[in-house]
C-alpha positions, 0 to 999 in steps of 0.5 A: 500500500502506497503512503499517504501523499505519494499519489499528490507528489507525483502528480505535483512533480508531473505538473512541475515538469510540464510547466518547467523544462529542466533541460540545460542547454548545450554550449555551442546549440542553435536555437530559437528564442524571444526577447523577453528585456532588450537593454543599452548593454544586454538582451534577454532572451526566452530560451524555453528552459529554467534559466533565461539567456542574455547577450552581452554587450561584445556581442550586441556590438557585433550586430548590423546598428539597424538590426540592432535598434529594430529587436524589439520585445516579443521578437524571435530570434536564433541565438547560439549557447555561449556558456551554461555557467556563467554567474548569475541566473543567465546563460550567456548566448550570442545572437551573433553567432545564431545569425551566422548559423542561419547563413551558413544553412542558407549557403548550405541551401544555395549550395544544393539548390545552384542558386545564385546570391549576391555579396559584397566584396569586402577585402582582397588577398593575393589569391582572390577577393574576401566577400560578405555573405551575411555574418559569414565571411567567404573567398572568390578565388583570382580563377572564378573571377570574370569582372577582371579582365583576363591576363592581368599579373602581379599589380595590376590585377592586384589595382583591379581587384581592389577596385571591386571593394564595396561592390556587390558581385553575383555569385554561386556557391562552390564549396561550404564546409562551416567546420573548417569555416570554408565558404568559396564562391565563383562569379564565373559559375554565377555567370554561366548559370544566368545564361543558361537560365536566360536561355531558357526562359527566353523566347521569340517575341519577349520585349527585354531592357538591356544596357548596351555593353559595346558598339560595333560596326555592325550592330550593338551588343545588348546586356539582357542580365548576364548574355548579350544580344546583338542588335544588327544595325538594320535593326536600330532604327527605322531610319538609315544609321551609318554606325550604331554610335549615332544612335546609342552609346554604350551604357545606355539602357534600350528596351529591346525585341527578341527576334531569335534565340540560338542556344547551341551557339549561344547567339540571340538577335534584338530588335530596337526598331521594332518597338519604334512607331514605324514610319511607312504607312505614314510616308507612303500614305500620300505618294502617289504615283508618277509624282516627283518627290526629294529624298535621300540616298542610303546606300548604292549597290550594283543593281541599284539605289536605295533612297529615304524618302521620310522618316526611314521609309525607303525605296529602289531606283533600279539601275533601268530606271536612271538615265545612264544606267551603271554609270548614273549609279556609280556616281551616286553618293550615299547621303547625297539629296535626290530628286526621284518620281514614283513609279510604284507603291506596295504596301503589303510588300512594303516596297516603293519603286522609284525612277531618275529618268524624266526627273530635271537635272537626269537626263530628260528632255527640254520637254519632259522638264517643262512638262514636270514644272508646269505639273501640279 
């Protein structure tokens, strides 16, 4: 037979366990805790257990100042058990280091996931750059870097590199080891893992805004985040451009048109002009035909002349249709005025026929020139 009271003590113990957790935590342990007092040189925290934990001031100073100023009581934070005897009732715990413990986990994330992250560089060595991703400190080796040109040695590439301080590079994550404290990153990895994204997400048809990142003859190289496009020159304008520079300039931020997407080569083709309000109808609207009009000549190949009439709108004087056939044409200058007659208009085709004879000054007759004066 039990003694009297035995029944209630068990009872009394059982309800004490409930309410309190005699559980003392382990020093180097994650967990999770709310803010039970935030003062100018501590935090309390809840840690869920008999005895409340508090971060002292080193480790309060730590902290980001606006991280800092917004802990407010009731918040949940990660701390990590610093010390389980310590004198006094608290045990002594680092938000800090529970912080750093959540980006390793994150870093660990990216890691399987191969998504890539931003970080700053914050310092450089000899053999890479010294990035911040969050409380955790990681290394871009020289070899993964692609925001330095290649071949530079020795001071130079030292210069380059150091110019990057401050900068935010995009990055993915090659190696987390958080025992050896090992967290490497490549730029070059990030890179590649845009463009293939890039690839295959886009798609004939998508409209993208881009930064022009060079300039050539014959066309612009367009930035759409991590792969260049190109614009071929016939595609930036609906006027005629002789070189692209008199239309962009590198830097600029153009809105662009996917015209083809070539994976296996790696290429994609823009279109400026496509996103531009197109002149043709416009111009061609009130040609009508036989009517003797000025224009300008945008290019001369052997079977003819191209000539803007407005706008960027352009039609053909065949090589048939000037006064001394090859001969007229090879003295044609581009970007030299001109005066041409309508022979046709085709909308649909959008094309515009146009002729030199019987127009003054090529070789018509007195007759044909009196006729063309007097004509309304």
């Amino acid at each position: 037979m039990d003694r009297p009271g035995t029944e209630m003590h068990e009872q009394l113990s059982a309800l004490i366990e409930t309410d309190y957790d005699y559980r003392t935590p382990r020093q180097g342990e994650i967990c999770e805790a709310v803010i039970l007092f935030v003062g100018k040189d501590e935090v309390i925290v809840d840690l869920g257990v008999k005895r409340d934990g508090v971060a002292l001031r080193h480790d309060l100073q730590l902290l980001d100042e606006e991280y800092r100023a917004s802990l407010r009581s009731g918040d949940s934070v990660p701390v990590c058990i610093q010390d389980t005897r310590a004198s006094g009732d608290g045990i002594v715990v680092s938000i800090n280091q529970g912080l750093a413990q959540q980006d390793w986990l994150r870093a660990e994330e990216l890691l399987d996931s191969g998504e890539i992250c931003k970080a700053e560089v914050t310092d450089v060595n000899s053999g890479g750059l010294l990035v911040s991703f969050g409380r955790v400190r990681g290394f871009v080796p020289n070899s993964h870097l692609s925001s330095i040109p290649p071949g530079l040695r020795g001071s130079s590439l030292l210069e380059a590199k150091t110019e990057l301080v401050g900068d935010k590079l995009t990055l993915a994550i090659l190696e987390v080891e958080q025992g050896r404290r090992r967290l490497v990153l490549s730029e070059r990895a990030a890179n590649r893992r845009r463009r293939q994204e890039l690839f295959d997400t886009l798609e004939e048809g998508d409209v993208r805004v881009g930064v022009v990142r060079n300039l050539v003859e014959y066309g612009a190289f367009v930035d759409l985040g991590g792969v260049d496009g190109l614009v071929h020159i016939s595609e930036l304008d609906w006027t005629h451009v002789d070189h692209p520079r008199d239309v962009l300039s590198v830097g600029d931020e153009v809105e662009v048109k996917v015209l083809s997407v070539d994976g296996e080569r790696g290429r994609i083709g823009l279109s400026r002009k496509s996103l531009l309000p197109d002149p043709w109808a416009t111009v061609v609207k009130g040609l009508q035909v036989g009517k003797v009009i000025d224009g300008r000549v945008t290019n001369v190949v052997a079977f003819g002349a191209f000539v803007d009439v407005g706008q960027g709108a352009e039609g053909l004087v065949h090589v048939s249709e000037m006064p001394d056939g090859e001969a007229t044409c090879a003295e044609l200058d581009r970007r030299a005025p001109i005066r041409v007659r309508v022979l046709s208009v085709d909308l649909a085709r959008r094309r515009l026929g146009l002729s030199m004879r019987g127009v003054p000054g090529f070789g018509a007759s007195n007759g044909e020139m009196m006729a063309e004066e007097l004509a309304p």
